[in-house]
N, C-alpha and C positions, 0 to 999 in steps of 0.2 A: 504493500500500500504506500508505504513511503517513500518507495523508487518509484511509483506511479508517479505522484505531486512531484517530485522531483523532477520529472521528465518533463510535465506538464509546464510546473514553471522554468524550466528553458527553453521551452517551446514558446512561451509567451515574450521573454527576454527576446530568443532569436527575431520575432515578429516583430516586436516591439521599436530593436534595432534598423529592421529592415526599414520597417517606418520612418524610423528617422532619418536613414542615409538615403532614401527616395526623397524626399520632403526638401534636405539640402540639397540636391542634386534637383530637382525643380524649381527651388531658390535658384539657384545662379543663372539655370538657363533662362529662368523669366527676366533677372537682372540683362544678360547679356543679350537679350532679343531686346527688348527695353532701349539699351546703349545705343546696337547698331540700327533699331527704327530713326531713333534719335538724328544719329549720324547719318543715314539716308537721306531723312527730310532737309539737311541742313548742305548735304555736300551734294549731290545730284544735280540740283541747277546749277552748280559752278563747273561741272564735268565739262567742256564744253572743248575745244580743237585748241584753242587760243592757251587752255590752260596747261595744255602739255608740251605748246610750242614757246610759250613765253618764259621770262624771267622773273623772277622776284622783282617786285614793286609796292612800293608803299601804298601804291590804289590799289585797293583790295578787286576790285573789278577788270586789273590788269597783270595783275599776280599768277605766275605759272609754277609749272615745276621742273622742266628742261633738265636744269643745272644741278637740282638733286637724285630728278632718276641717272644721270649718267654718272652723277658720282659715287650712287648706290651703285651700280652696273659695276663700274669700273675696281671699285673697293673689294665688291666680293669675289671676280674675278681672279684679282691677285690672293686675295686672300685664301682661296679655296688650290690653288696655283703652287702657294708656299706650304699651306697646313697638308694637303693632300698628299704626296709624297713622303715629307717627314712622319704624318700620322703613319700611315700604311708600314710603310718601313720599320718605324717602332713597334709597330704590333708583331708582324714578322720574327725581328729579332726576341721578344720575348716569348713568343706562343713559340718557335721554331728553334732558335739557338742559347737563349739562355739556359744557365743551369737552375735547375729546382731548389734553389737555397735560399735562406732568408734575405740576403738583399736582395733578389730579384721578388719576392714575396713586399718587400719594403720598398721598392719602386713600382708595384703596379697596387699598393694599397694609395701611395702617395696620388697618381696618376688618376686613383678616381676621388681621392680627396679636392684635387683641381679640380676638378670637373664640377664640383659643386661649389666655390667660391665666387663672391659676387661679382658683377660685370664690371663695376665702379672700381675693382681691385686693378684687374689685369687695364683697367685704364691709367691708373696712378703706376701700372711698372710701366706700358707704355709709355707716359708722362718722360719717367725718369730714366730709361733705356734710349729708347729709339729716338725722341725728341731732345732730347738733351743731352745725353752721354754721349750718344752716337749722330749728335749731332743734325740731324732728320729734318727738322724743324717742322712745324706743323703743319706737315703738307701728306700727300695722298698715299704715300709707301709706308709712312709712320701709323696710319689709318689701320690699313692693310696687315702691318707685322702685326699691332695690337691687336686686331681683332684673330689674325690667325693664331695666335697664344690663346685666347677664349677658347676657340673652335678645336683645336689641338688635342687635349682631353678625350676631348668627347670623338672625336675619328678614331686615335689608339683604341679606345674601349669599344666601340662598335665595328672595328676590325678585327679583333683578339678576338668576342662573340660568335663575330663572322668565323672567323678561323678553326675556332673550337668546335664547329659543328660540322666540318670534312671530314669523312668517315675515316677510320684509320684503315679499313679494309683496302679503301681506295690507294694510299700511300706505300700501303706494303705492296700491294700488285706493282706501283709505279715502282717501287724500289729492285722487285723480282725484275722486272724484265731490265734491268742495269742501269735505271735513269739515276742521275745523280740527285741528291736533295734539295737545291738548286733548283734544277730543272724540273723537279716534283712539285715545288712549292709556285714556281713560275706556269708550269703547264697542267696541275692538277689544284694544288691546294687554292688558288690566288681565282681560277677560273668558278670554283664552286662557292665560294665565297662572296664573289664579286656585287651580289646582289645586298648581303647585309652592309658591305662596306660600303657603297655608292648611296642606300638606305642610308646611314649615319651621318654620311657625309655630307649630303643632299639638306637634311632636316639640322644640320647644327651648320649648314649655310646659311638658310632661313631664318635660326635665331642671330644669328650674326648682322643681317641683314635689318632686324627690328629693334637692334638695338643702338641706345641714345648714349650709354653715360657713359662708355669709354671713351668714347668721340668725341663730347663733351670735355671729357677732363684735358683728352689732349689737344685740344683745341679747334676742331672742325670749325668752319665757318658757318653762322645760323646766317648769314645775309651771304649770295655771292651773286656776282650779276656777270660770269662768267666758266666756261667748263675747263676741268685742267685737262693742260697739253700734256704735261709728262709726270712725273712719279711725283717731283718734289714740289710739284702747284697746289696751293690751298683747294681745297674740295669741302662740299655737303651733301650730306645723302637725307633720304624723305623723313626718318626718323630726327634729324636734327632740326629740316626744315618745317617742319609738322612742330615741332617744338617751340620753335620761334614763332610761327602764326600763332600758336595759342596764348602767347602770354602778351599777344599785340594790342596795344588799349581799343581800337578800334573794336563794336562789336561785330561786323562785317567780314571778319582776319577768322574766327567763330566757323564760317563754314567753308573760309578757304580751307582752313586745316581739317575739316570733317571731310572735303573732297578728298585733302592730300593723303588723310586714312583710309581713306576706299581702296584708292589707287596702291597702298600699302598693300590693305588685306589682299588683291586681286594678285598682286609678285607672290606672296605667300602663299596662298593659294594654289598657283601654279606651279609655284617651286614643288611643294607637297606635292601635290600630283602627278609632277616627274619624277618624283620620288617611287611614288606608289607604282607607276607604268613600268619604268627602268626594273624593279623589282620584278614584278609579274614576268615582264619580258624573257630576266635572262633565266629564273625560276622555270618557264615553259623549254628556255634550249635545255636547262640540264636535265629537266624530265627526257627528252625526246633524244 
C-alpha cells in the first residue's frame, strides 16, 4: 500500500513538472513571437532597395546598410578562413595523435572551458593582442583574428564529436589493406566526419556573425560611410550597426534598426540552413 502512494505521488510530481516546463516553454515562445510581431511592424516598411544600396545617414529615411553587410561578409569570411583549419587540425591531433594522459585530458577539458566564456572576454584579448600588441589597429583583420578565437573552441569540439563517431571497423580495414594513418585519416576518417565538422563550423559562424561586444571592445566603427578595401581599413558589420540605430535619439532610427534585425535574422537563417543541407547532403553520399 505504501509503494502504491508512493508511486502515485511521483507520478503527480513527474506531471506536475511537466506542467511546468510546458508552461515556461510557452512563456518564451509567446515573448519571442511578441518581439518579432513587434519588429515586423516597425522594420518592413523600411525594407525597401535604397536601404540595402545606401549608407548610413543621419536621415533616418536615407539610412542603409551597404557598408555593414559587406563588412559582416567580409569578417566572417576571414574568420571562418583562419579558425577552420587550425580548428580541424587541433581536433585531429588530439582525437588521432595525442597520447591518453593527463595533459592531453587537461587540454581538451580546458578547450571546452573556452568554449563557454563570455564574448566580451575574447574581445578585451583581442583589444590587447591583435590591436595593440601586434599592433593591428582597429581595423578588419583584428575583427577577424578576435572573432576566430571565439569560434575556435567550438570547431575543435564539434570536430573531435565528429571524429569520434568513424567506426573503428572502418580504420582497421583502411589500415589492412597498407594505407598509412595519414592517408586513413585524410581519405577515411576526415570524409565520414565531414558533415558534423562543416555542422559546427557553419553554426559557431553564425554566432560569430551576431555578435556585438567583441567588436565593440575593439573598436569596430558604429558610423562608417565607406567599405574597407583591405585587411587593415576600419569596418562595421549589422550587429554593430543595428546597435548604433538603437541608441539614436531620433525615434525614426526605432525601425531603421528593427529592418536592420530582419535582415540579420534572414543571414542566420540561411546560414542554419546551409548548415542543415551540407549535412543531409554529405550524410546521403556516405549512406550510398
Amino acid at each position: 500500500m505504501d509503494e502504491r502512494k508512493l508511486l502515485k505521488k511521483r507520478k503527480r510530481k513527474d506531471k506536475a513538472f511537466h506542467i511546468l516546463i510546458f508552461l515556461c516553454t510557452i512563456f518564451g515562445v509567446v515573448v519571442l513571437a511578441l518581439l518579432l510581431i513587434d519588429i515586423l511592424k516597425k522594420g518592413i516598411p523600411m525594407l525597401k532597395l535604397s536601404f540595402f544600396t545606401n549608407y548610413p545617414s543621419r536621415v533616418p529615411e536615407r539610412s542603409g546598410i551597404y557598408p555593414a553587410v559587406v563588412g559582416s561578409l567580409l569578417m566572417i569570411l576571414l574568420t571562418c578562413l583562419i579558425a577552420f583549419p587550425i580548428g580541424v587540425g587541433t581536433a585531429i591531433y588530439l582525437e588521432e595523435y595525442a597520447k591518453d594522459n593527463k595533459f592531453t585530458e587537461f587540454i581538451k577539458v580546458n578547450i571546452a572551458n573556452l568554449a563557454g566564456v563570455p564574448s566580451i572576454i575574447y574581445g578585451m584579448l583581442g583589444l590587447a593582442a591583435f590591436v595593440r600588441f601586434m599592433g593591428l589597429g582597429r581595423s578588419l583583420i583584428s575583427g577577424s583574428l578576435t572573432m576566430a578565437l571565439l569560434i575556435l573552441p567550438i570547431i575543435i569540439i564539434s570536430s573531435q564529436e565528429a571524429l569520434k563517431t568513424v567506426p573503428r571497423s572502418l580504420k582497421e580495414a583502411s589500415y589492412a589493406l597498407g594505407i598509412t594513418k595519414w592517408q586513413t585519416i585524410v581519405q577515411v576518417s576526415l570524409p565520414f566526419a565531414l558533415p558534423g565538422i562543416l555542422t559546427g563550423t557553419i553554426l559557431s559562424a553564425s554566432r560569430a556573425l551576431g555578435e556585438a561586444a567583441p567588436l565593440i571592445v575593439i573598436g569596430a566603427v558604429t558610423y562608417i560611410s565607406f567599405t574597407p578595401k583591405s585587411l587593415t581599413d576600419p569596418f562595421t558589420t549589422l550587429p554593430i550597426q543595428i546597435f548604433n540605430w538603437s541608441k539614436m535619439p531620433k525615434r525614426e532610427f526605432q525601425n531603421v534598426a528593427a529592418a536592420g534585425i530582419i535582415v540579420l535574422l534572414i543571414i542566420l537563417l540561411a546560414i542554419n540552413s546551409i548548415a542543415i543541407i551540407l549535412r543531409n547532403k554529405y550524410q546521403i553520399k556516405m549512406k550510398d
